[in-house]
CHARMM internal coordinates of N, CA and C (Angstrom, degrees):
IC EDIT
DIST 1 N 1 CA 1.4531
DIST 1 CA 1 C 1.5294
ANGL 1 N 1 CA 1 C 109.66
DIST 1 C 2 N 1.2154
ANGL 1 CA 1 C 2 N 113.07
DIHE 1 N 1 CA 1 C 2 N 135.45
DIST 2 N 2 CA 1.8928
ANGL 1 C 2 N 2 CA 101.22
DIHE 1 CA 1 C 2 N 2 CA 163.16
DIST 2 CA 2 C 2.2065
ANGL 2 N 2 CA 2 C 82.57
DIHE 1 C 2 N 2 CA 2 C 147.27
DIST 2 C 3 N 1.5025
ANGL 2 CA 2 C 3 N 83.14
DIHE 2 N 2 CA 2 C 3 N -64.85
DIST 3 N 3 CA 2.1996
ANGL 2 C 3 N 3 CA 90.56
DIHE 2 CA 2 C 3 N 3 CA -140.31
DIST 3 CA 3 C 1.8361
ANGL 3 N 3 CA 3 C 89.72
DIHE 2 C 3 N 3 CA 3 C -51.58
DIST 3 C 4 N 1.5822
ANGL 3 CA 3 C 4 N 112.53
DIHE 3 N 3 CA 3 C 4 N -41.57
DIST 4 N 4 CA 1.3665
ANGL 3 C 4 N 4 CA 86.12
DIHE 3 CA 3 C 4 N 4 CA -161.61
DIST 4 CA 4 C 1.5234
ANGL 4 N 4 CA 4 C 118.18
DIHE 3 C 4 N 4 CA 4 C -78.47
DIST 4 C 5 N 1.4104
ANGL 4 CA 4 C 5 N 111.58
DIHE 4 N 4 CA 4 C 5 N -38.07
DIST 5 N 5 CA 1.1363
ANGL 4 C 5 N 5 CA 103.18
DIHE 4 CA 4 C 5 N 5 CA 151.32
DIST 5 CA 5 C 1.9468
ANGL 5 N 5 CA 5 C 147.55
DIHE 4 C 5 N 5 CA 5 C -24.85
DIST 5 C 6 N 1.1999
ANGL 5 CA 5 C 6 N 89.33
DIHE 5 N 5 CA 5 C 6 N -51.04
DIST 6 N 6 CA 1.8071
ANGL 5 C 6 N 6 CA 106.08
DIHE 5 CA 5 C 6 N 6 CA 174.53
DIST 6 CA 6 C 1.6419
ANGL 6 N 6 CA 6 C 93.97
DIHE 5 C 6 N 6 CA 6 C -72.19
DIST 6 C 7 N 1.4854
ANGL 6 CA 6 C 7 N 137.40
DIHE 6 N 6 CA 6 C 7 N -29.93
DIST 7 N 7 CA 1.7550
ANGL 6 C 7 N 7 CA 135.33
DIHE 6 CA 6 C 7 N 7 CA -174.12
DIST 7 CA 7 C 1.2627
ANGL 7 N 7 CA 7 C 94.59
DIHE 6 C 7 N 7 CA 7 C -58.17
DIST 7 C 8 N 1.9158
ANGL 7 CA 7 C 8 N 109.41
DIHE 7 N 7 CA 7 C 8 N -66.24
DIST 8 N 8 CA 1.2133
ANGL 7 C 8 N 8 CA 130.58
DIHE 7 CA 7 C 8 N 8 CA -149.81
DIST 8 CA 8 C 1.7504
ANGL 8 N 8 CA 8 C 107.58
DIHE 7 C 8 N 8 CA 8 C -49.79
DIST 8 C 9 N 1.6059
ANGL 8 CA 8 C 9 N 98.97
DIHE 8 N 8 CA 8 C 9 N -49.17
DIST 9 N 9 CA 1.4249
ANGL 8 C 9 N 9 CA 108.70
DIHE 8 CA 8 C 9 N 9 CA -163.93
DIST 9 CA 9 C 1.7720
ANGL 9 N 9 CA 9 C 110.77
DIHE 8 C 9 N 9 CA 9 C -68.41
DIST 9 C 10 N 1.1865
ANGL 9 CA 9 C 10 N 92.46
DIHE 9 N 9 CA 9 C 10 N -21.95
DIST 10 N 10 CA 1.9305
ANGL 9 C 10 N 10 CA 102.35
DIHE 9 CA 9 C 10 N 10 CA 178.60
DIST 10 CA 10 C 0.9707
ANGL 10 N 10 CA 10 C 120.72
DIHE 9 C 10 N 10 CA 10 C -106.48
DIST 10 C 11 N 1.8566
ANGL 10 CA 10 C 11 N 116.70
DIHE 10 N 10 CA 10 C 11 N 4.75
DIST 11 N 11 CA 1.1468
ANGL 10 C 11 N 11 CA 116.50
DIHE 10 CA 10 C 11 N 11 CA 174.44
DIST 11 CA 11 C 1.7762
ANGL 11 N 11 CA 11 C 103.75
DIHE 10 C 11 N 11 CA 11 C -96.09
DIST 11 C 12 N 2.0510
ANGL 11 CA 11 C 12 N 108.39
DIHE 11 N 11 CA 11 C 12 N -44.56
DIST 12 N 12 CA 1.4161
ANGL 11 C 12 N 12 CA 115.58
DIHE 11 CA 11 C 12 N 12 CA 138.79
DIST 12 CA 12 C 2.0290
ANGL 12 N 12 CA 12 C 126.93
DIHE 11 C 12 N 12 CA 12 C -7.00
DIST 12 C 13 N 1.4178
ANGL 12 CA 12 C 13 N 108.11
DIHE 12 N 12 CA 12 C 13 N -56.13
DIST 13 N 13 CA 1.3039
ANGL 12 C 13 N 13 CA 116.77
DIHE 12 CA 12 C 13 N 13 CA -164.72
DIST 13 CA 13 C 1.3642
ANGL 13 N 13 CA 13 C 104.73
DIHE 12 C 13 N 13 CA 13 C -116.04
DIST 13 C 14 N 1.6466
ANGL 13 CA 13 C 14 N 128.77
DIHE 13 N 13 CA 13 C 14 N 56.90
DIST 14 N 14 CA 1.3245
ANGL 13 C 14 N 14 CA 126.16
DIHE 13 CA 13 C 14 N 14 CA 159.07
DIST 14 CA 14 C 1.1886
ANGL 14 N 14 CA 14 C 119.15
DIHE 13 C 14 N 14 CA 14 C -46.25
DIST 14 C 15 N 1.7348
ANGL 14 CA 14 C 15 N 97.89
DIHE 14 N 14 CA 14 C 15 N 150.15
DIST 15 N 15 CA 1.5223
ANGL 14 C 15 N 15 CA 91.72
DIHE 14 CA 14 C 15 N 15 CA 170.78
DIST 15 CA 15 C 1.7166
ANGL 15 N 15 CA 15 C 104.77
DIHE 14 C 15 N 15 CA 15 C 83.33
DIST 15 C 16 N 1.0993
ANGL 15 CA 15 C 16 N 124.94
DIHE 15 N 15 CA 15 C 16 N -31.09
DIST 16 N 16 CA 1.7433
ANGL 15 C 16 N 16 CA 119.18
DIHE 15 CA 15 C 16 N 16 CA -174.25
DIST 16 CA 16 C 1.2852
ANGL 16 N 16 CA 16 C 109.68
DIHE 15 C 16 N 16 CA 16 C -92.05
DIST 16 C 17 N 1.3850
ANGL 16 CA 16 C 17 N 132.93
DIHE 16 N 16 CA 16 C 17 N 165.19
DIST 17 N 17 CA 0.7986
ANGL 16 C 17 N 17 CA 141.72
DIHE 16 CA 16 C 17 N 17 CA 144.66
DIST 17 CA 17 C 1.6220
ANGL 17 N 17 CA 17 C 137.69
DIHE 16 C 17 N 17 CA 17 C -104.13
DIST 17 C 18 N 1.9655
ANGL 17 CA 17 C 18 N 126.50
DIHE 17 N 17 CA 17 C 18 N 122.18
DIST 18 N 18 CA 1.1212
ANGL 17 C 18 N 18 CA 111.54
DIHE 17 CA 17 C 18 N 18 CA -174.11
DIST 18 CA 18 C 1.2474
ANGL 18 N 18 CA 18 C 111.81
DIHE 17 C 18 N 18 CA 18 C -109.03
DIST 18 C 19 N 1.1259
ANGL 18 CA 18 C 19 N 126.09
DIHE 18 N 18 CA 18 C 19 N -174.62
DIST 19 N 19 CA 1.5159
ANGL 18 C 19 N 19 CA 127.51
DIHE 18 CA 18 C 19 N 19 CA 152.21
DIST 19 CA 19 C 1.3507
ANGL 19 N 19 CA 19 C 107.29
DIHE 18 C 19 N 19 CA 19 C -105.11
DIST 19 C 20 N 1.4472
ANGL 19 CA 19 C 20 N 128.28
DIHE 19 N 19 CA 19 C 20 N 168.19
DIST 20 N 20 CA 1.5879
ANGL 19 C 20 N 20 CA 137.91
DIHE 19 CA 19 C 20 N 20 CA 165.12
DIST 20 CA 20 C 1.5441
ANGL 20 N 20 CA 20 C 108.93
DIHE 19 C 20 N 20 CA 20 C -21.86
DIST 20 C 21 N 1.7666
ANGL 20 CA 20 C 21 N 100.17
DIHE 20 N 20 CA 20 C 21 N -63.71
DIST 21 N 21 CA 1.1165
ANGL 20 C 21 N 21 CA 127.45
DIHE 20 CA 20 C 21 N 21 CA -158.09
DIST 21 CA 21 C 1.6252
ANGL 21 N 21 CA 21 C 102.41
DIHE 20 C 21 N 21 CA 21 C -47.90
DIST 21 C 22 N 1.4575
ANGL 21 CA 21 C 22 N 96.45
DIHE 21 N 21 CA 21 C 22 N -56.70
DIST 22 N 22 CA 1.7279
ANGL 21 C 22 N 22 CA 102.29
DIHE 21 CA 21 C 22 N 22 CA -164.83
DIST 22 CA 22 C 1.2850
ANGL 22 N 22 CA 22 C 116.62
DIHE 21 C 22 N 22 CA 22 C -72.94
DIST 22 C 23 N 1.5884
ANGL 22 CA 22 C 23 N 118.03
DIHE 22 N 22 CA 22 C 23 N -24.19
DIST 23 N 23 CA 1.2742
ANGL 22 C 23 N 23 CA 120.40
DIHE 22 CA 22 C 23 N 23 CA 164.17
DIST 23 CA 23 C 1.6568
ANGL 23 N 23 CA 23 C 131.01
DIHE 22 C 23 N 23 CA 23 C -50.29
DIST 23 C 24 N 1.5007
ANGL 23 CA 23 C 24 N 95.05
DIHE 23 N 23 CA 23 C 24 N -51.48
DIST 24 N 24 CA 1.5155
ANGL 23 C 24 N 24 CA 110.20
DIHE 23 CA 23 C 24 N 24 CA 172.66
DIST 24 CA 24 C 1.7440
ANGL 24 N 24 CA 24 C 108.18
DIHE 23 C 24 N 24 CA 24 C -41.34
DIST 24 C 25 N 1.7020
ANGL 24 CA 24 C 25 N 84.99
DIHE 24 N 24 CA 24 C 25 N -69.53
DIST 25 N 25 CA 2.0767
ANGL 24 C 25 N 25 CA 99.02
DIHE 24 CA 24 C 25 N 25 CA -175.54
DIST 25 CA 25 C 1.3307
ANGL 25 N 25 CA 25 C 97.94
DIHE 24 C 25 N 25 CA 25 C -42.44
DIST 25 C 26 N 1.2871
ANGL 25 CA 25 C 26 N 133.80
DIHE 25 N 25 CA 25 C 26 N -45.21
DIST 26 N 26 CA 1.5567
ANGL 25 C 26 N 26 CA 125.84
DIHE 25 CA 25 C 26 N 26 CA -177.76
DIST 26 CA 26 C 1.5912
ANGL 26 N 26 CA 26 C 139.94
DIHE 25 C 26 N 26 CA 26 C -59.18
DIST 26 C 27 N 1.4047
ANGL 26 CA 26 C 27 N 95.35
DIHE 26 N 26 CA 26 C 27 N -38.64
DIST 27 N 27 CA 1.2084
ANGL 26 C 27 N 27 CA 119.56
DIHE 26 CA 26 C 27 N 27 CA -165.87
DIST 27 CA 27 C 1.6024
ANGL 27 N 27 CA 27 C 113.60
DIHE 26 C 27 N 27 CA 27 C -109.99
DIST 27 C 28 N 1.3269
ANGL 27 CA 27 C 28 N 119.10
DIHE 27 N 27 CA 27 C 28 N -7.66
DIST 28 N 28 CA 1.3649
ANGL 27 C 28 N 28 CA 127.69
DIHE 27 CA 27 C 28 N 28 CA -159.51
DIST 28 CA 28 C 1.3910
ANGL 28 N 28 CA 28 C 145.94
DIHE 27 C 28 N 28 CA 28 C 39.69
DIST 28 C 29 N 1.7196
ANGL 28 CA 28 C 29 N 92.96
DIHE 28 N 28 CA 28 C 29 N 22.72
DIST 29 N 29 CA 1.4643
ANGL 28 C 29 N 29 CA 113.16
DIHE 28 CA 28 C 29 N 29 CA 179.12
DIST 29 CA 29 C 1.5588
ANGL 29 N 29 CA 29 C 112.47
DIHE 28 C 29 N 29 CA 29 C -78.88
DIST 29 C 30 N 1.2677
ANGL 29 CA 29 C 30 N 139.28
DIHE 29 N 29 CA 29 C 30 N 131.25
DIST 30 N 30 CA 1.4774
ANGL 29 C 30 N 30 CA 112.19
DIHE 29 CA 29 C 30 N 30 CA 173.64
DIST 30 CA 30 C 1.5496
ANGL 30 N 30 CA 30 C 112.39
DIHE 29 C 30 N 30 CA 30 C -69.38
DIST 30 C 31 N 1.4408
ANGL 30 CA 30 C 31 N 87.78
DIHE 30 N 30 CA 30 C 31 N -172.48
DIST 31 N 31 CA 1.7734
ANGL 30 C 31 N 31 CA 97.78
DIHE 30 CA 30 C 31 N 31 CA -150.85
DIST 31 CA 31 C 1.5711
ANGL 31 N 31 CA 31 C 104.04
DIHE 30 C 31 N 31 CA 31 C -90.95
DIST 31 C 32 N 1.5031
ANGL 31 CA 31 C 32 N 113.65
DIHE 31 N 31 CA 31 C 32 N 8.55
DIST 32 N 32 CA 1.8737
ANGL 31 C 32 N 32 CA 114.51
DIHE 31 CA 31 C 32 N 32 CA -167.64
DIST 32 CA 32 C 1.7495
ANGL 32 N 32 CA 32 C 70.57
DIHE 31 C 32 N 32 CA 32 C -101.48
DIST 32 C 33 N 1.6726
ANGL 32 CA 32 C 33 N 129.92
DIHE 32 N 32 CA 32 C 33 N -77.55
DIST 33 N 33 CA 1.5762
ANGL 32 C 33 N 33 CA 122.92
DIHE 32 CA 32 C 33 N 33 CA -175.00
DIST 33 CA 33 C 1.5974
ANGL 33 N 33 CA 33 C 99.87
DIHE 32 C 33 N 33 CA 33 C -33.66
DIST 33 C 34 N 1.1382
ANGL 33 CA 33 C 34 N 139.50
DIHE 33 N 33 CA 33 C 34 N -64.72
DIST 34 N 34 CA 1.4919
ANGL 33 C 34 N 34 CA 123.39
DIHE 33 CA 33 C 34 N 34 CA -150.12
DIST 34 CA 34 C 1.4840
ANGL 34 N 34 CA 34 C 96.04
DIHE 33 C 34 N 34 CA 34 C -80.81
DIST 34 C 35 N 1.3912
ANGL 34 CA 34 C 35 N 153.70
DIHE 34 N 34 CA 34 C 35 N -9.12
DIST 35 N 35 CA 0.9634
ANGL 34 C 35 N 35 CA 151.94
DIHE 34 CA 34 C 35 N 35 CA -140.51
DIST 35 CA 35 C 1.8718
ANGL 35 N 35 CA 35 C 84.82
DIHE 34 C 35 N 35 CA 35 C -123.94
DIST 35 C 36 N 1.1273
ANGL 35 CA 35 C 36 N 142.41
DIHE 35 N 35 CA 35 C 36 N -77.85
DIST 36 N 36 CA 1.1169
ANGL 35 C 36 N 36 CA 134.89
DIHE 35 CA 35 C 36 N 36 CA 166.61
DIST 36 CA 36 C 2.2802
ANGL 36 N 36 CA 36 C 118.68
DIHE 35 C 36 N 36 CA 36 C -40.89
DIST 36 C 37 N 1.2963
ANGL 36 CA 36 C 37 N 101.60
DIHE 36 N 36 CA 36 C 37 N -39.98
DIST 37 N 37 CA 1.4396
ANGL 36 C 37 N 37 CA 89.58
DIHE 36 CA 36 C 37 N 37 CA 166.75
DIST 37 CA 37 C 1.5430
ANGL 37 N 37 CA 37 C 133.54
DIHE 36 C 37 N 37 CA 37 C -95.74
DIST 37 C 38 N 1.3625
ANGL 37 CA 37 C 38 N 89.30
DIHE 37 N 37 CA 37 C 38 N 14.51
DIST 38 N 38 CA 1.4341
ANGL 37 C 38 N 38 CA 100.65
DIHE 37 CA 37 C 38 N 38 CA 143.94
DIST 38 CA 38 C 1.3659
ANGL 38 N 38 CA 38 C 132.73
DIHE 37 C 38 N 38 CA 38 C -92.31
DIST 38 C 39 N 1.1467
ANGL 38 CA 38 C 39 N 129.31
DIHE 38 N 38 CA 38 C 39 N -40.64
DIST 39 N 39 CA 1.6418
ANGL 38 C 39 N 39 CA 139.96
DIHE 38 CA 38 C 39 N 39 CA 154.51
DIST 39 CA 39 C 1.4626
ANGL 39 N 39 CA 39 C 95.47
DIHE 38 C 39 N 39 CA 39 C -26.56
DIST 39 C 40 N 1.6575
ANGL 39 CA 39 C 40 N 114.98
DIHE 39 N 39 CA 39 C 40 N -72.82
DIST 40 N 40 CA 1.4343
ANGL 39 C 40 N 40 CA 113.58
DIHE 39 CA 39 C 40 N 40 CA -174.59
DIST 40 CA 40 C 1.4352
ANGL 40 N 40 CA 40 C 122.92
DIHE 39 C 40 N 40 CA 40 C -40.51
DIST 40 C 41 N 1.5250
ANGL 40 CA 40 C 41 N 121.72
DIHE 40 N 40 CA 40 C 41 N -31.66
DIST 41 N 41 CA 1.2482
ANGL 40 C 41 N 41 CA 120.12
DIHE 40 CA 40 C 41 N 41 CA -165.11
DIST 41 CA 41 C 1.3120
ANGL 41 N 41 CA 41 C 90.81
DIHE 40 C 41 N 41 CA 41 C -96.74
DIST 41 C 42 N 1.2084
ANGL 41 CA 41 C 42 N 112.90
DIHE 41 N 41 CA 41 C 42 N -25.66
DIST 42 N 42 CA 1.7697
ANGL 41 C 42 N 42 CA 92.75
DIHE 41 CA 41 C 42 N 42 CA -174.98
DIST 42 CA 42 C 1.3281
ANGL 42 N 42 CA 42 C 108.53
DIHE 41 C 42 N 42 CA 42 C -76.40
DIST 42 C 43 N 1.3820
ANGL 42 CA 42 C 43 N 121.17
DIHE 42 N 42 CA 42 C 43 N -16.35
DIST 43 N 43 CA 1.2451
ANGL 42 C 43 N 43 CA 112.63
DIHE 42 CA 42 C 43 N 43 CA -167.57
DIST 43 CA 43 C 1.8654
ANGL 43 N 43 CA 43 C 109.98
DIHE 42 C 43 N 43 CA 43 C -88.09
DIST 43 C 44 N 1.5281
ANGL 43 CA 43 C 44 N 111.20
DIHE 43 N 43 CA 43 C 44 N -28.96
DIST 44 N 44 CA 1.2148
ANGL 43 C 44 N 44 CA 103.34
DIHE 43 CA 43 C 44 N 44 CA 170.58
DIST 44 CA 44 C 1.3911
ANGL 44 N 44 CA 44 C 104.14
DIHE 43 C 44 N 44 CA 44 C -87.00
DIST 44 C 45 N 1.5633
ANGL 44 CA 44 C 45 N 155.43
DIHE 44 N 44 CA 44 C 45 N 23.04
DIST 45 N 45 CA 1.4491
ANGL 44 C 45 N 45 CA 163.87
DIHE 44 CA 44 C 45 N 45 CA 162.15
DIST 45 CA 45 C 1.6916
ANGL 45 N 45 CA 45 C 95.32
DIHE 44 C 45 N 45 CA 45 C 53.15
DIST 45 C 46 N 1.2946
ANGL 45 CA 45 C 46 N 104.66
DIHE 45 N 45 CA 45 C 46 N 68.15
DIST 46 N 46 CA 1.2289
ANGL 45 C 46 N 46 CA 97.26
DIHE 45 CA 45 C 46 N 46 CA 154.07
DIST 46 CA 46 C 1.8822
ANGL 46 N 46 CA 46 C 112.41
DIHE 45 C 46 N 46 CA 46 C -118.71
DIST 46 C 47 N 1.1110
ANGL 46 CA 46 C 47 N 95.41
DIHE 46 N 46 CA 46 C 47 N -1.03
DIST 47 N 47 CA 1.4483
ANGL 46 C 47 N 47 CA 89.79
DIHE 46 CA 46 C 47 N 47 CA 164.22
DIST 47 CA 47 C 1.7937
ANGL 47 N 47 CA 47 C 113.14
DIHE 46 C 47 N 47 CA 47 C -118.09
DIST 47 C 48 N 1.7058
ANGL 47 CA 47 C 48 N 113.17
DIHE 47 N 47 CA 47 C 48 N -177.78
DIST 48 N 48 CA 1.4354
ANGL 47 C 48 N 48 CA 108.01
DIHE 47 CA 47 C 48 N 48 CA 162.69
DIST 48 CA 48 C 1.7069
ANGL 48 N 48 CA 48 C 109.67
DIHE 47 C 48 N 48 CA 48 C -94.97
DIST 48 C 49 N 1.0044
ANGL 48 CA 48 C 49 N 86.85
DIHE 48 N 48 CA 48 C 49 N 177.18
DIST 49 N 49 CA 1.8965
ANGL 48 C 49 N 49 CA 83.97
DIHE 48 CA 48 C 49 N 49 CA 152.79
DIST 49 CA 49 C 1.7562
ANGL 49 N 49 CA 49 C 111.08
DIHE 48 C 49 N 49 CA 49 C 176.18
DIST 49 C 50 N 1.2847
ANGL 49 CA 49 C 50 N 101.97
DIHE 49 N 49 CA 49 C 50 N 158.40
DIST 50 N 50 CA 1.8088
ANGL 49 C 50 N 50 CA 89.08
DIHE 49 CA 49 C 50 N 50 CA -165.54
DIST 50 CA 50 C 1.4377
ANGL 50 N 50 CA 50 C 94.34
DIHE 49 C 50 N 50 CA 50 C -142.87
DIST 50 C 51 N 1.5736
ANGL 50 CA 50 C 51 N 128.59
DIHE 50 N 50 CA 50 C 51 N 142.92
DIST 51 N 51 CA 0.9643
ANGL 50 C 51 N 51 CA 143.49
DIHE 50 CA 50 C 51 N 51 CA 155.02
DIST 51 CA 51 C 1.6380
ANGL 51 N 51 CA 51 C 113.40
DIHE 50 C 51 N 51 CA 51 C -39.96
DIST 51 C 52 N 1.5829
ANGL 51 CA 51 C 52 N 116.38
DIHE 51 N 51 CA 51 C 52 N 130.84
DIST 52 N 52 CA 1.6816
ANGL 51 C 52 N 52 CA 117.72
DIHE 51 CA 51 C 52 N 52 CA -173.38
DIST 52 CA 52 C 1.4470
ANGL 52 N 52 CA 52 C 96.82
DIHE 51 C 52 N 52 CA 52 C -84.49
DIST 52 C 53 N 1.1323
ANGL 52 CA 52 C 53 N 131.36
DIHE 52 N 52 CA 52 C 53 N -17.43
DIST 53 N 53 CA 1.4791
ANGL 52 C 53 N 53 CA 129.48
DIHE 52 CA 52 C 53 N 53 CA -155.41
DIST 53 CA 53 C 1.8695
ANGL 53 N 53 CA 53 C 107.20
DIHE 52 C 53 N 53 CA 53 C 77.34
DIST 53 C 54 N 1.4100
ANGL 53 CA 53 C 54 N 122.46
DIHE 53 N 53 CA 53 C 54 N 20.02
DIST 54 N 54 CA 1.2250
ANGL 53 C 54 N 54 CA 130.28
DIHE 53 CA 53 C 54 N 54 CA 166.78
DIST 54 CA 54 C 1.2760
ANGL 54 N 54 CA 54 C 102.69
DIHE 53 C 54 N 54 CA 54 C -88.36
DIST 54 C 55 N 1.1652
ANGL 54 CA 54 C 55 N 132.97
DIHE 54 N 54 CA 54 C 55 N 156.44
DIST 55 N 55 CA 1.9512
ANGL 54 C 55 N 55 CA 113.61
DIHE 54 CA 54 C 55 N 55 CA 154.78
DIST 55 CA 55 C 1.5455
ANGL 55 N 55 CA 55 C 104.61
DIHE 54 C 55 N 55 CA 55 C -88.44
DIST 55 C 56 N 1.0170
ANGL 55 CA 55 C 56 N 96.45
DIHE 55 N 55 CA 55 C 56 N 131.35
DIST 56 N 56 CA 1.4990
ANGL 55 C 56 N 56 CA 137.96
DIHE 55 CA 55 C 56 N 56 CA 163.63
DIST 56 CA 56 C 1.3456
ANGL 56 N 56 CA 56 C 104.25
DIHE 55 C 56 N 56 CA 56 C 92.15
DIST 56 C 57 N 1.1883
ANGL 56 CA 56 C 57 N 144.05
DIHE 56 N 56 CA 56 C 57 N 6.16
DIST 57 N 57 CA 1.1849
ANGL 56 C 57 N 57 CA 161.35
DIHE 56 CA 56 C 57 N 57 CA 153.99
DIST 57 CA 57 C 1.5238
ANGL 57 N 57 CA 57 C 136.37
DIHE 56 C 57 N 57 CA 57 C -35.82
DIST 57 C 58 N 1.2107
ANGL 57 CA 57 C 58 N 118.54
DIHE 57 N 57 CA 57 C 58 N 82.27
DIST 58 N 58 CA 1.4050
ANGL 57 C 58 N 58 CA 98.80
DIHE 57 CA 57 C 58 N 58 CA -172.42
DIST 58 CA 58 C 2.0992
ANGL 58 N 58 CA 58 C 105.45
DIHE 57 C 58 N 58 CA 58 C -124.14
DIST 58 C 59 N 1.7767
ANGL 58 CA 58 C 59 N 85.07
DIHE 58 N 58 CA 58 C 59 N 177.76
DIST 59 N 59 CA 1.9468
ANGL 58 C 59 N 59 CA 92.70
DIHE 58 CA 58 C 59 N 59 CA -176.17
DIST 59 CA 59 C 1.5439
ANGL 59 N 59 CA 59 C 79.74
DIHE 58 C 59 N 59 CA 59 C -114.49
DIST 59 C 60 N 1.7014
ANGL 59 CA 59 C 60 N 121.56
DIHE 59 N 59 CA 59 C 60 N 140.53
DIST 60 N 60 CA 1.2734
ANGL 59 C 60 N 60 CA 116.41
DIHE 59 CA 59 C 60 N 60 CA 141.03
DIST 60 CA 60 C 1.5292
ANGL 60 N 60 CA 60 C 117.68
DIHE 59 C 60 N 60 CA 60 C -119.79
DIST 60 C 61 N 1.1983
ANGL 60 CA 60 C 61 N 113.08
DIHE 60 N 60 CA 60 C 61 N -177.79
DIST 61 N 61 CA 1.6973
ANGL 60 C 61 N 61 CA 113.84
DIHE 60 CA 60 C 61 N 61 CA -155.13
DIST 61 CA 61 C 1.5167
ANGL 61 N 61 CA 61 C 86.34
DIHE 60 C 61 N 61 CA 61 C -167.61
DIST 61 C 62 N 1.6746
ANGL 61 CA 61 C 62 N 102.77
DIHE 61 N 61 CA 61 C 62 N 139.15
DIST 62 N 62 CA 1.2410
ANGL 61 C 62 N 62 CA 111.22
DIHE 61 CA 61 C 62 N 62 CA 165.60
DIST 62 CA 62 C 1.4550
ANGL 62 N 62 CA 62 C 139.69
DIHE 61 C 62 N 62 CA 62 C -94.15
DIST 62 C 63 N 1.3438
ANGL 62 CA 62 C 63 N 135.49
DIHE 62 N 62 CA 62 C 63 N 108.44
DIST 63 N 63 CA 1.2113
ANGL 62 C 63 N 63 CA 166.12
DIHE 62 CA 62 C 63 N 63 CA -102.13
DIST 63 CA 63 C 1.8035
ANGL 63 N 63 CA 63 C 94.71
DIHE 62 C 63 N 63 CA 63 C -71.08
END
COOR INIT
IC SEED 1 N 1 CA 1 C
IC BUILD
């Protein structure tokens, strides 16, 4: 449970940008599932994602 959900919802919200954080609050996945199915998506590049200039911080967006 978690990755397709976290796709769906950012594939839902083109064009936006979230963080981990806001995804979770959105989607009601916790933040360890959305935090690992994001790795996954980044790793097959179907999404973007960009460093905030926070550390460890990032925006992703769907591709």
């Amino acid at each position: 449970m978690g990755q397709q959900e976290v796709y769906n919802f950012l594939k839902e919200n083109k064009g936006k940008w979230f963080t981990s954080k806001q995804i979770s609050h959105e989607t009601g996945v916790s933040i360890g599932s959305v935090t690992m199915s994001l790795k996954k998506l980044r790793k097959s590049q179907l999404i973007k994602y960009k460093n905030t200039g926070k550390r460890n911080e990032y925006h992703y967006m769907y591709k």
